[in-house]
C-alpha positions as CSV (number, residue, x, y, z in Angstrom):
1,X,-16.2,64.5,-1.0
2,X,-17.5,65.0,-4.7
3,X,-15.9,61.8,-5.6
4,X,-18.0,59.9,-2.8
5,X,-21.1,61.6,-3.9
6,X,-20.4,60.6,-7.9
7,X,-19.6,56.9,-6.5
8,X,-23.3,56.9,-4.5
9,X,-25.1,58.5,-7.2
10,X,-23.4,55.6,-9.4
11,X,-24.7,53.1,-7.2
12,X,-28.3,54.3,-7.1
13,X,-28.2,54.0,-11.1
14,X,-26.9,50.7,-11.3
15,X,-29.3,49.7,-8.4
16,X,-32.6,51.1,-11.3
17,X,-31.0,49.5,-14.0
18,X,-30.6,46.1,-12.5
19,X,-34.5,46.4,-11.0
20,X,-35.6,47.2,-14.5
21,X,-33.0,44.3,-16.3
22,X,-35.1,41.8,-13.6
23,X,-38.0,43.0,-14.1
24,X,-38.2,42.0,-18.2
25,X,-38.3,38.2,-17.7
26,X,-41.5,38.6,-15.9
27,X,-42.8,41.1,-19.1
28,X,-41.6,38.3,-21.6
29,X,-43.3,35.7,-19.4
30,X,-46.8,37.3,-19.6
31,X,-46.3,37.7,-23.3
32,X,-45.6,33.9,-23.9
33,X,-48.3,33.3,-21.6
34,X,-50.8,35.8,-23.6
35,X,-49.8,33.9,-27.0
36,X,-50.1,30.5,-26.0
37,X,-53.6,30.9,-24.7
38,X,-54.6,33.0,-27.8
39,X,-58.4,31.8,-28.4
40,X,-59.1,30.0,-31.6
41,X,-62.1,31.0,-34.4
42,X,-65.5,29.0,-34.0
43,X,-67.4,28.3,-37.3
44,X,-71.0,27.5,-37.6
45,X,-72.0,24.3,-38.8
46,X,-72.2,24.0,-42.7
47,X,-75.9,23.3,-43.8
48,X,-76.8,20.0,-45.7
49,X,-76.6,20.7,-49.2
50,X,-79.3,20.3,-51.8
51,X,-77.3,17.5,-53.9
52,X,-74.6,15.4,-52.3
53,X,-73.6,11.7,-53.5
54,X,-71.6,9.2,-51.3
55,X,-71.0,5.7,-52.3
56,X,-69.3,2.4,-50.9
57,X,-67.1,0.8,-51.1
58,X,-64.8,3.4,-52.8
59,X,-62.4,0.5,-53.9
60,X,-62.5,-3.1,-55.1
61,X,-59.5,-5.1,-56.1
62,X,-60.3,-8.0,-58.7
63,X,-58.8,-10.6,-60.3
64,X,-58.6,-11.0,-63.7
65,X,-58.8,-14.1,-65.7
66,X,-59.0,-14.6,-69.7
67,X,-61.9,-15.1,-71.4
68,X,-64.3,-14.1,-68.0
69,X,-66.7,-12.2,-67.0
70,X,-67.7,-11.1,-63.0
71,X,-70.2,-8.7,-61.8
72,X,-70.0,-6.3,-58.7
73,X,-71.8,-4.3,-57.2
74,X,-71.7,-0.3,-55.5
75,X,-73.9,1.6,-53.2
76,X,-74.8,5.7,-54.1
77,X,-76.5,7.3,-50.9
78,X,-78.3,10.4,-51.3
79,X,-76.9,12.3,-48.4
80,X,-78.6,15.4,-49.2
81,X,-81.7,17.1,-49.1
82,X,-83.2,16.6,-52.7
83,X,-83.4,13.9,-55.2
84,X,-81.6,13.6,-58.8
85,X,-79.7,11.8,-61.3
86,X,-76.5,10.7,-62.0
87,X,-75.1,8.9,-64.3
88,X,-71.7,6.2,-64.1
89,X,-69.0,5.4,-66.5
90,X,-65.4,4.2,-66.1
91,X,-62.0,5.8,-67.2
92,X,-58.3,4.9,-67.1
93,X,-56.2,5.7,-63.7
94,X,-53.1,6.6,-64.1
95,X,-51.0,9.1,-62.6
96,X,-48.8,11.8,-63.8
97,X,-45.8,12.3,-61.2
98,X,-43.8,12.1,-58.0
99,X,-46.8,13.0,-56.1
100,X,-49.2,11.0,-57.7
101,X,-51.2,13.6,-59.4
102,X,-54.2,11.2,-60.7
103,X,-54.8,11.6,-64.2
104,X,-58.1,9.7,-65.7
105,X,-57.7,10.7,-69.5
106,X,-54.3,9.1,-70.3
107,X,-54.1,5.5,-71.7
108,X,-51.3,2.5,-71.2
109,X,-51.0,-1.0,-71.3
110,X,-52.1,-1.1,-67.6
111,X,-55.3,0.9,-68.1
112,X,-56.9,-1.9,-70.4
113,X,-59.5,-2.4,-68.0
114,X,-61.6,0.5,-68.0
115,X,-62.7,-0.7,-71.6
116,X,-63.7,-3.8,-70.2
117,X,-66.2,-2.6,-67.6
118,X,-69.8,-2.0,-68.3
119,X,-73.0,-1.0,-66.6
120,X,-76.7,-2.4,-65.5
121,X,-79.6,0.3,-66.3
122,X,-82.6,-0.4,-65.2
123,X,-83.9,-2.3,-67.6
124,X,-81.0,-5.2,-67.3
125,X,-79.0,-4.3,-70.4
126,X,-75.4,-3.4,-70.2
127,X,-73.3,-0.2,-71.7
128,X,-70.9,1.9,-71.2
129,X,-72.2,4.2,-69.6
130,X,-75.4,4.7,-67.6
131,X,-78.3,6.8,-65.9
132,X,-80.3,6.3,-62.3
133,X,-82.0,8.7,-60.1
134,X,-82.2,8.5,-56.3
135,X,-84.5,10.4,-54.1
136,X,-83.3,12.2,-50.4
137,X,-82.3,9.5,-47.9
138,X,-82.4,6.9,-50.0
139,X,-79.3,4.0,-51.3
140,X,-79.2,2.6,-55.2
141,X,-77.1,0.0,-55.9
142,X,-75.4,-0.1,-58.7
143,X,-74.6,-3.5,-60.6
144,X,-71.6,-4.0,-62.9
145,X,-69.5,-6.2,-64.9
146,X,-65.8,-6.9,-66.0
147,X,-65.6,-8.5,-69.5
148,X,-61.6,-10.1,-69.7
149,X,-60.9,-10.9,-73.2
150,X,-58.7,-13.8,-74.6
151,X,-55.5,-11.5,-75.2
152,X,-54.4,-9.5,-71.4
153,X,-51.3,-8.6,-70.3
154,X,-49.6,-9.7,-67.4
155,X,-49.9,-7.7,-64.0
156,X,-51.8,-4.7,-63.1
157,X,-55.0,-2.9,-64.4
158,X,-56.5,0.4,-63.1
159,X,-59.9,2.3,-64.1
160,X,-61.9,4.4,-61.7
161,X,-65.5,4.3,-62.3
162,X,-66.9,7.9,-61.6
163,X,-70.4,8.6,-60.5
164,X,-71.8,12.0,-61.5
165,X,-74.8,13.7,-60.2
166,X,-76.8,15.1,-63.3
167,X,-77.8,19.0,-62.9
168,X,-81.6,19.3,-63.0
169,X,-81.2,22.6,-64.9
170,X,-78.5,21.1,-67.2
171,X,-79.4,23.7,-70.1
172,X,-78.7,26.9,-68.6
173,X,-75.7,29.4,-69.3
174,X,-72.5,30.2,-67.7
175,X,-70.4,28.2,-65.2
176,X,-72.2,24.9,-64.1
177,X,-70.6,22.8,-60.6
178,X,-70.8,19.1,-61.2
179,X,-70.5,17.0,-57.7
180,X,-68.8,13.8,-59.0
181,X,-66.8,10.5,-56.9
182,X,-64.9,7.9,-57.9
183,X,-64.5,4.2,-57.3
184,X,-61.3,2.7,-58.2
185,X,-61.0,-0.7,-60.0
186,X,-57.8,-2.6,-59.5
187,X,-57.2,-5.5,-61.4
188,X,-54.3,-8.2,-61.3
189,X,-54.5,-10.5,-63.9
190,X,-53.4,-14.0,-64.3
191,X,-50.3,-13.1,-66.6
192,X,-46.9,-13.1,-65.7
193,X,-46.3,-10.5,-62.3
194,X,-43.4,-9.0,-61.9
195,X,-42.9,-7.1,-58.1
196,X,-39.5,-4.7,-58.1
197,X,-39.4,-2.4,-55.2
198,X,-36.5,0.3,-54.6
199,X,-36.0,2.9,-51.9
200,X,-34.7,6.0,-53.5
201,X,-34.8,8.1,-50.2
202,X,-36.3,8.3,-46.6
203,X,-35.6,11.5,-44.7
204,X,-36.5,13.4,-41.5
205,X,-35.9,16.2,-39.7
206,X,-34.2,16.9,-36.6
207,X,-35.6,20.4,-35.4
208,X,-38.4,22.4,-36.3
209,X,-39.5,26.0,-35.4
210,X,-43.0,25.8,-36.3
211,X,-45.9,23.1,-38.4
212,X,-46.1,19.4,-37.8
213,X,-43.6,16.9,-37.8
214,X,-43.2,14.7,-40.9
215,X,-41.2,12.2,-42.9
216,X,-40.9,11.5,-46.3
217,X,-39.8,9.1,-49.0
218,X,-39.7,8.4,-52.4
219,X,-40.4,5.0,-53.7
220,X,-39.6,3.4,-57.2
221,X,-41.8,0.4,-58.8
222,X,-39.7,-1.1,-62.1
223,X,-42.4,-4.1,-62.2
224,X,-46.1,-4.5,-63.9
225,X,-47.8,-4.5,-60.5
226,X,-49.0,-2.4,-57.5
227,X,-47.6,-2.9,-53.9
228,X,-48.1,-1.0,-50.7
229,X,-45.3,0.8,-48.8
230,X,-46.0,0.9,-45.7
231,X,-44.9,4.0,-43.5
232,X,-44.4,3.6,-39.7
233,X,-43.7,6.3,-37.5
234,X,-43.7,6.4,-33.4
235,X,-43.2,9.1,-31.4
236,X,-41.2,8.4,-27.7
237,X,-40.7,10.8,-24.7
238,X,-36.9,11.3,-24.1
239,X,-37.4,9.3,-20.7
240,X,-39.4,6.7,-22.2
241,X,-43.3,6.3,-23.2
242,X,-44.9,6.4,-26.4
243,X,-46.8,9.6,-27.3
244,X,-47.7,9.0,-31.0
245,X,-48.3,5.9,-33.3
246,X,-49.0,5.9,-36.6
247,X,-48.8,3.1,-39.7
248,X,-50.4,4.0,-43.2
249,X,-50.4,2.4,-46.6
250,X,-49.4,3.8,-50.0
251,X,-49.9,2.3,-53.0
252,X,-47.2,2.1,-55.9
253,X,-48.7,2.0,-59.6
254,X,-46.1,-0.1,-61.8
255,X,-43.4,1.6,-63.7
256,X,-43.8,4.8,-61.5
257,X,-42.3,6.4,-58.6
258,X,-44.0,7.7,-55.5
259,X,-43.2,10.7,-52.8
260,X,-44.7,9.7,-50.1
261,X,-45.0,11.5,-46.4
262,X,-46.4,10.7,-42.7
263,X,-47.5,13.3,-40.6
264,X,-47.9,14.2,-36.8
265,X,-50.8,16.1,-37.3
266,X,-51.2,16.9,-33.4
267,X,-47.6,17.9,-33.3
268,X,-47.4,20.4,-30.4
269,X,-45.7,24.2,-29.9
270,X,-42.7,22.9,-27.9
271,X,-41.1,19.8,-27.1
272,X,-38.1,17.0,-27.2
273,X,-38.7,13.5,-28.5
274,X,-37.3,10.4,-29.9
275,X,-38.9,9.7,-32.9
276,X,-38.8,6.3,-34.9
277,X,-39.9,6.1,-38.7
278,X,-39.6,3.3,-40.5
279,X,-40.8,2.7,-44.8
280,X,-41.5,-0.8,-46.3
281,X,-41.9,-1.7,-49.6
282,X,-42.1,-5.6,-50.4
283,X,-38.4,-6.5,-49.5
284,X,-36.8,-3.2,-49.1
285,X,-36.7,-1.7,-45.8
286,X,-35.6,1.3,-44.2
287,X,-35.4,2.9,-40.7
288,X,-34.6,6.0,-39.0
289,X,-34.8,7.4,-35.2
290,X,-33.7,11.0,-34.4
291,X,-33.8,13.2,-31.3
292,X,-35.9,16.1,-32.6
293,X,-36.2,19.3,-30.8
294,X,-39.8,21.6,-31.2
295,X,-39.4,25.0,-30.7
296,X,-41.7,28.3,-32.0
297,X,-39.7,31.3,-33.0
298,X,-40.9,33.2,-30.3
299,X,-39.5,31.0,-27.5
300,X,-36.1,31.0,-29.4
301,X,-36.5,35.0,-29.4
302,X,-37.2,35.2,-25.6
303,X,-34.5,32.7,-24.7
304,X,-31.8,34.9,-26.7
305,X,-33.5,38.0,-24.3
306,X,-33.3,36.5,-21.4
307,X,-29.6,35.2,-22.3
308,X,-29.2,38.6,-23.3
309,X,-30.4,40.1,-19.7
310,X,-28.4,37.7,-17.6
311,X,-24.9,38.8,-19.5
312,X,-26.1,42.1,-19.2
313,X,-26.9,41.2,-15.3
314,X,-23.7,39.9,-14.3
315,X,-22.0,43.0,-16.0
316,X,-24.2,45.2,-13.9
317,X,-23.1,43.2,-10.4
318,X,-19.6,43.1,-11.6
319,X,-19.4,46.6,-12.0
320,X,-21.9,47.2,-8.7
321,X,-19.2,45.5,-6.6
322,X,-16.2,47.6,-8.4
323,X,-18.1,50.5,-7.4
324,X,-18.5,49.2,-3.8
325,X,-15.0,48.3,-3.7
326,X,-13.8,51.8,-4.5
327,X,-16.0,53.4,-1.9
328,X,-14.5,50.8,0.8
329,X,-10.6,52.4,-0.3
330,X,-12.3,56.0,-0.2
């Protein structure tokens, strides 16, 4: 008799346990569902600033001949709420490393050009550098020349001409914010090219747990001119259908090598795709498609639980029907 009581008391416990054990995928489900609909932070709108400078274009590529001389033309616009001055002047572009780190200080034999360049005041004389002013709402344009000389080298030549608003209270103390943009200059002159691309890497990966989806590459230019590697990179439902598209150029500054990147920005919190990338660079070509797999720690966390609960489940009813059994042969 004590043993049939001890087997029915048994029971009853396993029967609680396996309510509660049931019970947690429902818990883990409102907790998901509490995360993923988390609100996100509103920001007020910023306030137009006193000074701000755009221009246009914010590149022109040239061609260079010996012995002439071409003028070209910019646009500043006064996007802010007051007038002032700036001033324009060119300097060498170069950059520094793998990531392309733009340096405007240090000097090669491609950087020739931003001795060449000068500027229109407004009294139609040229320099080096010169001053405008532009009131609120209102466009200047901007009028300068290239000046070639007899003795160039063959392929590339980079300058950035930077246009700098001028403080009105330029003579007082401490630490002074200077709003400044640039428009790049690249030249090809009529010299001997030389266009050497090489493909050092071009990776992706297959799984991610959280951030956006990229890939990467390195590119290597051995020649005396610029080219652009172009990245590809298309996104595909395991079933078929395209969810994401992308193609963007990078340019490759001779005798220097590039990491470049493309990224999914609106890479969602879960998901499975089949996903394409593909990088260019003049002749060299090279392309990739992986099944990649999205998903956020937290789903990998309640997916081990809920594997966790089901062993634990099954070793509940395994034992449930031992108990059962014994109380049949009692």
């Amino acid at each position: 008799m004590l043993e049939r009581i001890s087997l029915i008391s048994k029971l009853r416990r396993l029967q609680l346990i396996e309510k509660a054990v049931l019970a947690l995928p429902l818990l883990f489900s409102f907790a998901a569902f509490g995360v993923l609909t988390s609100s996100s932070p509103v920001y007020a709108d910023e306030e137009k600033p006193a000074m701000r400078i755009q221009i246009s274009p914010v590149e022109n590529r040239v061609t260079l001949n010996a012995n002439e001389v071409n003028e070209y033309t910019f646009n500043v616009d006064n996007t802010g709420s007051e007038g002032y001055s700036f001033k324009v002047y060119a300097n060498p572009y170069s950059v520094v490393n793998e990531q392309y780190s733009p340096s405007f200080s240090n000097q090669n034999a491609h950087t020739q050009v931003s001795r060449w360049i000068t500027f229109k005041n407004d009294s139609g004389e040229y320099s080096q550098e010169a001053t405008y002013s532009v009131e609120a709402g209102q466009r200047k344009e901007v009028t300068y020349k290239i000046t070639v000389p007899s003795d160039i080298p063959g392929g590339g030549q980079y300058a950035i001409v930077f246009v700098e608003a001028i403080p009105k209270d330029d003579n007082s103390g401490g630490i002074r914010t200077v709003s400044r943009l640039g428009l790049r200059v690249f030249g090809r002159t009529n010299g001997e090219t030389k266009e050497s691309a090489e493909i050092l890497n071009h990776n992706m990966d297959s799984f991610y747990m959280s951030g956006k989806i990229k890939t990467n590459g390195t590119v290597k230019n051995s020649g005396n001119a610029d080219f652009n590697a172009i990245f590809k990179f298309k996104v595909e439902k395991i079933f078929g259908g395209v969810v994401y598209e992308d193609s963007k150029g990078y340019d490759v500054l001779p005798d220097t090598t590039r990491n470049i990147e493309l990224t999914w920005e609106e890479t969602p919190a879960f998901g499975i795709y089949r996903i394409t990338s593909t990088l260019n660079a003049l002749d060299q070509s090279r392309s990739t498609t992986k099944i990649v797999l999205i998903i956020p720690v937290f789903m990998i966390v309640i997916l081990l639980m809920l594997l966790t609960i089901t062993i634990a489940w099954f070793i509940i009813l395994f034992r449930k029907r031992q108990a059962q059994k014994s109380k049949l042969i009692i």
